[in-house]
C-alpha positions as CSV (number, residue, x, y, z in Angstrom):
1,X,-54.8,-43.4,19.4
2,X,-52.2,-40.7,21.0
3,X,-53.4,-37.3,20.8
4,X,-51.2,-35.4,18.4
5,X,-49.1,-32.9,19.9
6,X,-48.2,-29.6,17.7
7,X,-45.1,-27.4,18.2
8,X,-45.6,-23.9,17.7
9,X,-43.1,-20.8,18.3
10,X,-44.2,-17.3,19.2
11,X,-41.3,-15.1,17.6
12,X,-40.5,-11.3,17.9
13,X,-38.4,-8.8,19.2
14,X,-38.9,-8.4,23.4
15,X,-41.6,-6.6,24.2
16,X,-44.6,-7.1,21.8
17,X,-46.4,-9.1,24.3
18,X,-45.7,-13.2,22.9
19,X,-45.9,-14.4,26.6
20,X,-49.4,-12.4,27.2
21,X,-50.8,-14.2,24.1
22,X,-49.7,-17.1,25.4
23,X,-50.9,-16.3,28.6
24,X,-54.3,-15.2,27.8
25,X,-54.9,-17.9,25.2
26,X,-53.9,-20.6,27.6
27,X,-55.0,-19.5,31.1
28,X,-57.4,-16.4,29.7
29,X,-55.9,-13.8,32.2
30,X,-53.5,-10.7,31.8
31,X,-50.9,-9.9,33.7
32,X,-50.0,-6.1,33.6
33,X,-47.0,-7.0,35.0
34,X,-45.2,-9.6,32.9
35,X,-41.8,-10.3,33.2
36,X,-39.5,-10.5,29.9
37,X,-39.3,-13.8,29.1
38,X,-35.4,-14.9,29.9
39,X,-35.1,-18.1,27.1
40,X,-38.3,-19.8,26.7
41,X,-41.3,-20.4,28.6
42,X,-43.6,-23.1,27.7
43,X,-47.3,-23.8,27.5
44,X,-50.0,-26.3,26.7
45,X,-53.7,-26.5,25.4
46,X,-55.8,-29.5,24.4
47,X,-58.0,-28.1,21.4
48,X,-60.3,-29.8,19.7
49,X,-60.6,-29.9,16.1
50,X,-63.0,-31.1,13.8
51,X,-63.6,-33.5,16.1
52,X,-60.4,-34.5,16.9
53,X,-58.3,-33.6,20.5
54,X,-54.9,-32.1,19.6
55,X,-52.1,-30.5,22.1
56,X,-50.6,-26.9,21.0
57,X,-47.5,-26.9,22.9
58,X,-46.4,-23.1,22.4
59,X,-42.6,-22.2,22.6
60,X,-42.7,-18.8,24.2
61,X,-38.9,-17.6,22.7
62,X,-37.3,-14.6,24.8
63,X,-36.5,-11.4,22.1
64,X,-33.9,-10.0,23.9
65,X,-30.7,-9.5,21.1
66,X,-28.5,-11.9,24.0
67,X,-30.6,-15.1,23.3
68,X,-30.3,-14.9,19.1
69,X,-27.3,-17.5,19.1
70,X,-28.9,-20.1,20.9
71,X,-32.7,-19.7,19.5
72,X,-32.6,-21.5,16.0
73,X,-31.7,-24.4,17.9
74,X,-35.2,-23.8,19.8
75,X,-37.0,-23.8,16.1
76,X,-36.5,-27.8,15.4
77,X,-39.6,-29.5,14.8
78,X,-41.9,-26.0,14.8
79,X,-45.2,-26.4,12.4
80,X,-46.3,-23.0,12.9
81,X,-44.4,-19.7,14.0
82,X,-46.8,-17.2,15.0
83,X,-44.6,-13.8,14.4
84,X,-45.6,-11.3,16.8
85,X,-45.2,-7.4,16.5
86,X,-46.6,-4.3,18.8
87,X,-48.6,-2.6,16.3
88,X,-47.6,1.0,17.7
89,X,-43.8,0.0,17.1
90,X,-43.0,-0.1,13.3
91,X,-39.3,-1.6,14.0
92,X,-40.8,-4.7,15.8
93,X,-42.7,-5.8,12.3
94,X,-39.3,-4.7,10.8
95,X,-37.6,-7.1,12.3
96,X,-39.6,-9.6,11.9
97,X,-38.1,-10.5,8.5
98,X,-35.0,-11.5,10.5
99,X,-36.9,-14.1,13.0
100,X,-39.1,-15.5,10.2
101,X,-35.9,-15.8,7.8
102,X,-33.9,-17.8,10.7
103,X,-37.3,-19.8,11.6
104,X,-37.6,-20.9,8.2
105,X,-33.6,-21.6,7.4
106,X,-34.1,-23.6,10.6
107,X,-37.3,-25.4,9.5
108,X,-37.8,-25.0,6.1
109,X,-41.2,-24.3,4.9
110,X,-42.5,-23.8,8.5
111,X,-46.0,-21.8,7.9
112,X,-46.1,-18.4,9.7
113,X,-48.8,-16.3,11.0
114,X,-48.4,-12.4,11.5
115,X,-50.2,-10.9,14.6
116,X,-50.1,-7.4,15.8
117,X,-50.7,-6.9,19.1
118,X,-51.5,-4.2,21.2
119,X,-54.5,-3.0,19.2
120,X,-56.2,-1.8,22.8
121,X,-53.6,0.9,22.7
122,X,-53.3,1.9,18.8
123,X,-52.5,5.4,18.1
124,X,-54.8,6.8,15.0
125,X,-52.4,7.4,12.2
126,X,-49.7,6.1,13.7
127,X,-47.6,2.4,13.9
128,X,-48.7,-0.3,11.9
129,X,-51.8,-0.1,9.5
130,X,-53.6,-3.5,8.9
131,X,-52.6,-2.8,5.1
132,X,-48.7,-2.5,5.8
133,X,-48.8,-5.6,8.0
134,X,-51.0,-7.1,4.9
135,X,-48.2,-6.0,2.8
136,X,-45.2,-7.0,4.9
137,X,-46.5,-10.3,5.3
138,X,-47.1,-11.1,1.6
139,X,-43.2,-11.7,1.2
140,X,-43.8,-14.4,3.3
141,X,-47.3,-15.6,2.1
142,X,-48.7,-15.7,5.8
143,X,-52.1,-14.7,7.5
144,X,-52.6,-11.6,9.1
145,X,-54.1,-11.2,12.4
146,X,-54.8,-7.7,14.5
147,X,-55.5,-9.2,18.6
148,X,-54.9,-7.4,22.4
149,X,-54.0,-9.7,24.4
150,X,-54.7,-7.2,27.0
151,X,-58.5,-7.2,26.2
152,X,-58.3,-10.6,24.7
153,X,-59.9,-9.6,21.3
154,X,-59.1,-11.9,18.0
155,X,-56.8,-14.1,20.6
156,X,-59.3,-17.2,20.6
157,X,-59.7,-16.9,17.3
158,X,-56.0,-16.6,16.4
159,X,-55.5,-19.8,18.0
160,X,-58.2,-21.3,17.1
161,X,-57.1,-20.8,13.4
162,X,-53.8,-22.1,14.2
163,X,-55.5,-25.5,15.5
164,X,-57.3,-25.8,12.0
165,X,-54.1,-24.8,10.6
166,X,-52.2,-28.0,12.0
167,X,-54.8,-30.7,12.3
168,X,-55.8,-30.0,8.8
169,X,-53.6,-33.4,7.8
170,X,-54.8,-35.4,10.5
């Protein structure tokens, strides 16, 4: 039997750190000195689930406002978009109702997860609270998850969840 192979986006405005979660979920490192991501970038992890090898094969899309025409085309086939946002920068969860709405126009019914990132460097009373991210993502009826992908805290279990999510039909 062929392993089954799961397409997943990361999706966001530039910045938030999509390529360091993919990063430090796939090769467990940080690199304080990413690059922006100029289209997509690519990555690959055998997981196993319940018993069962399955591939994530993350599509790491670049934020920048100069890819947006070509990036729903990047979208076909997605099972899960995992919506990223810094959680010191309100405007990147903002804007996150534009990616998911084009995600979903693109592939409709696509499930989405909503991570903040950046929680190694939160500001007290400041950014993103868990309950306005909580909030935000109800109008999309998505999970919530709070990682660094600096420190590497809730990343495992983000994708982790995601695997479960997907290989839940298998």
């Amino acid at each position: 039997m062929r392993m089954p192979v799961f397409k997943t986006v990361l999706i966001g405005e530039g910045g938030v750190g999509k390529t360091s979660l993919a990063v430090r979920y796939t090769e467990d490192r940080f690199d304080q000195k990413m690059k922006m991501t100029i289209g997509v970038n690519f990555a690959t992890k055998k997981v196993r689930v319940r018993g069962t090898e399955i591939t994530l094969l993350i599509w790491d899309l670049g934020g920048q406002p100069r890819f947006q025409d070509v990036i729903s085309d990047y979208f076909i086939g997605s099972r899960l978009g995992i919506a990223v946002y810094d959680v010191n920068r309100v405007f990147t969860l903002h804007r996150l109702r534009n990616w998911i709405t084009r995600l979903r126009t693109a592939v409709p019914g696509c499930e989405v997860f909503l991570v903040g990132n950046k929680i190694d460097e939160r500001i007290p009373d400041m950014g993103v609270t868990i309950e306005d991210a909580h909030e935000f993502a109800a109008d999309f009826n998505s999970r919530v998850f709070e990682v660094s992908a600096k420190s590497g805290d809730g990343v495992f279990e983000l994708f982790e969840t995601a695997g479960e999510f997907l290989a839940k039909n298998l």
